[in-house]
N, C-alpha and C positions, 0 to 999 in steps of 0.2 A: 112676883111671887118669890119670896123665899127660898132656897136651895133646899132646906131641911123639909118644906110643905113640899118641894117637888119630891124628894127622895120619901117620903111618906106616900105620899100618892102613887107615885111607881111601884115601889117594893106592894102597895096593896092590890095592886093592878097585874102582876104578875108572878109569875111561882116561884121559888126559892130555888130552881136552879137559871132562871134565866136572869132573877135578880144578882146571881155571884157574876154572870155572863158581863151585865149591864157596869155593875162594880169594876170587873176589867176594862170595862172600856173607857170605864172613868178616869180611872186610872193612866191607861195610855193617850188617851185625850189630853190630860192635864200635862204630861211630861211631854208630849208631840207640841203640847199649845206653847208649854216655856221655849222648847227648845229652838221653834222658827216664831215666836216673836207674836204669837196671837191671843186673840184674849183670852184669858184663861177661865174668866166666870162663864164666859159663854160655850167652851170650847165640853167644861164641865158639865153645862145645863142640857147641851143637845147630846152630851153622850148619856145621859140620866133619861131624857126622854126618845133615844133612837128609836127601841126597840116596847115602846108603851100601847102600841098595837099588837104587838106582835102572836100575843095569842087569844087576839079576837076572833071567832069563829068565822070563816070565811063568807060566809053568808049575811053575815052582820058588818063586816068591812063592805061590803057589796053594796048593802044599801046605806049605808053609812056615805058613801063617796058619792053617791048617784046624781046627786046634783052638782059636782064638782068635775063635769067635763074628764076623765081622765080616758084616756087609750084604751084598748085590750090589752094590750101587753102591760100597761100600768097596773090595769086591773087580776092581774095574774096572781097565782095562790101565793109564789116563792116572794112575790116584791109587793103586795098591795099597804102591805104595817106599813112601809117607808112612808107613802101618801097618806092613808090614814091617821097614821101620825104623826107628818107633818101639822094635818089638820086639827089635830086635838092639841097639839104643842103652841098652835094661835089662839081657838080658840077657847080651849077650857085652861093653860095656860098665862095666854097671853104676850106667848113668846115674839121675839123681835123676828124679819123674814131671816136673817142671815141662822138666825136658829133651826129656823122652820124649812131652808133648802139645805140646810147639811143634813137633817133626818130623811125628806124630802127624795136626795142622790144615794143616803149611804147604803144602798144596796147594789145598786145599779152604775153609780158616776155618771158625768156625761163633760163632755168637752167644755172648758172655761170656770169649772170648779173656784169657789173662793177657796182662803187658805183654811177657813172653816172646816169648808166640806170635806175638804181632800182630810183634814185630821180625822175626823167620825166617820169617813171611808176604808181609814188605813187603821183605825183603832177598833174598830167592828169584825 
């Protein structure tokens, strides 16, 4: 998909103050991607789609994920978007996985982070 269909899809997907949020983080994503050497289309794509759960109502992330195995603490109110939207970043997307585990971590991190993740970790 396109950069321009993804940033359409986003910005309609959420409010105009989480869309200036997301804008930031594109931002620092892109200057984090140049500056250690990562891809930067991709570094762009998953800071565009971090937070494209993120004000889905928690009840609807709940069943939303329910056949996707995840934890309690996955499933928690503060980090469920990360998963969530991981999952929409595949499948309604069609994002590559290295997309789909920086969205995936960027709330949380966990040990062994690509250079991906740690970007849309520290750009978030």
């Amino acid at each position: 998909m396109r950069e321009e269909d993804i940033v359409e899809k986003v910005r309609s997907a959420m409010s105009e103050k989480r869309f200036r949020h997301t804008e930031g983080c594109v931002k620092m994503a892109e200057a984090l991607a140049r500056r250690w050497g990562a891809d930067v289309s991709l570094a762009r794509r998953a800071a565009y789609l971090h937070d494209i759960a993120k004000e889905m109502p928690y009840e609807d992330s709940l069943e939303f994920v329910s056949g996707f195995g995840l934890s309690d603490i996955q499933k928690s109110k503060k980090i469920i978007h990360a998963f969530t939207g991981a999952i929409i970043a595949e499948h309604d997307f069609g994002e590559c996985e290295e997309v789909c585990d920086a969205i995936r971590w960027h709330t949380t991190a966990k040990a062994g982070m690509s250079l991906l993740s740690k970007i849309i970790w520290i750009s978030d």
